[in-house]
C-alpha positions as CSV (number, residue, x, y, z in Angstrom):
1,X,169.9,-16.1,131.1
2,X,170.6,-13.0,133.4
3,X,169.6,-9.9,132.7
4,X,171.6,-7.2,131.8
5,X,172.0,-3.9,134.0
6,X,173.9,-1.0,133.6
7,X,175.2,2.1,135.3
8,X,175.0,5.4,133.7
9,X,175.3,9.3,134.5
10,X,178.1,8.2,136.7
11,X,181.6,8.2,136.9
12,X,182.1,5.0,136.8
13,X,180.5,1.4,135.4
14,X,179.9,1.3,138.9
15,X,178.4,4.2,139.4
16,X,174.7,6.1,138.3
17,X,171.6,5.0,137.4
18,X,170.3,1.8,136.7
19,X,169.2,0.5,133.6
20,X,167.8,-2.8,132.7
21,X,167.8,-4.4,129.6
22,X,165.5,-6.9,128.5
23,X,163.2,-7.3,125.0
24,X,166.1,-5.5,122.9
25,X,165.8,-2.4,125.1
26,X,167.4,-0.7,128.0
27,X,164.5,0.9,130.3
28,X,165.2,2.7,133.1
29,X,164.0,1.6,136.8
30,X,161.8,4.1,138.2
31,X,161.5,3.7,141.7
32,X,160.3,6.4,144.7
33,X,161.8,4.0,147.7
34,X,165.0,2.9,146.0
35,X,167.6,2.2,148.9
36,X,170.3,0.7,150.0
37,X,169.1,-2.9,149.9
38,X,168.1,-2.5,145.9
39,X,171.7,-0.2,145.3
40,X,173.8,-3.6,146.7
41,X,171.7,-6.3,145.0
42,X,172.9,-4.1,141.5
43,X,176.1,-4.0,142.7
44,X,176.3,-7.2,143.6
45,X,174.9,-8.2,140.2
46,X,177.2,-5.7,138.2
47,X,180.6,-7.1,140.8
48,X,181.2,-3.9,142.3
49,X,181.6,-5.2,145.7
50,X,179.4,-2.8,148.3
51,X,176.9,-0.1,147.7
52,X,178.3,2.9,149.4
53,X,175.1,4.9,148.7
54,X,172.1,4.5,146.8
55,X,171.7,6.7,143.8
56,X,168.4,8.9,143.4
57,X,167.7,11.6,141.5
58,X,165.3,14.0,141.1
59,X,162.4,13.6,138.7
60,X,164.4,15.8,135.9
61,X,167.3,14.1,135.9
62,X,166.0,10.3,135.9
63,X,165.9,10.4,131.7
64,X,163.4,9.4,129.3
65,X,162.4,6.2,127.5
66,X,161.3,3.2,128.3
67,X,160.8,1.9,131.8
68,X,162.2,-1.5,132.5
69,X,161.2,-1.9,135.9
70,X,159.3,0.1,138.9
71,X,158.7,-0.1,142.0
72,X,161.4,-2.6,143.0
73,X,161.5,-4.2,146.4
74,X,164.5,-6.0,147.3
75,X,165.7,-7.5,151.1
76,X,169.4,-7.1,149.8
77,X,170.8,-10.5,149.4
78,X,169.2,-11.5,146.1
79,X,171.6,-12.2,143.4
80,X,169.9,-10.4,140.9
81,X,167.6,-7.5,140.5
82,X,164.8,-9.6,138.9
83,X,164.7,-11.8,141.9
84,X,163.4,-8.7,143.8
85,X,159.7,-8.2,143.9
86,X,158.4,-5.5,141.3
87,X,155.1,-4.1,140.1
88,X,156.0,-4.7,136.7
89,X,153.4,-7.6,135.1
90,X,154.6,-11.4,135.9
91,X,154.7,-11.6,132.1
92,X,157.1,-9.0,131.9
93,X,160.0,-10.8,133.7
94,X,160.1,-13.8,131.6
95,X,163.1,-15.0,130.9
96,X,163.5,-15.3,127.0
């Protein structure tokens, strides 16, 4: 099963902030060190070719509800964003 992801805020699919959904939900994907690598592994994931920037925006502006993930660490060729190494609980990424 892959998980889901989604862009929003932007203006495009391909274009905003990440979401994740998993367990019924979409969480956002707090993350103080989001870069480039973890912008083209969603990109990559979503098939929107390269990441041209990676989106980050200030504390106000990064929503409210659940988190999904945080503190994502990615070396930029993983397939999917769950393959990167988070500091969400093993238990968490589970694949239902």
């Amino acid at each position: 099963g892959s998980t889901s992801l989604q862009l929003v805020g932007g203006g495009s699919r391909c274009d905003g902030r990440v979401e994740i959904f998993q367990h019924g939900t979409w969480g956002r994907v707090l993350d103080d060190q989001w870069d480039v690598q973890e912008a083209s592994v969603v990109c990559r994931q979503l098939r929107c070719g390269e990441a041209v920037r990676a989106y980050n925006p200030p504390k106000p502006e990064r929503g409210t509800g659940p988190v999904g993930l945080r503190g994502v660490r990615c070396a930029g060729h993983e397939a999917n964003l769950t393959l990167c190494n988070s500091s969400l609980p093993e238990s968490a990424l589970v694949a239902g």
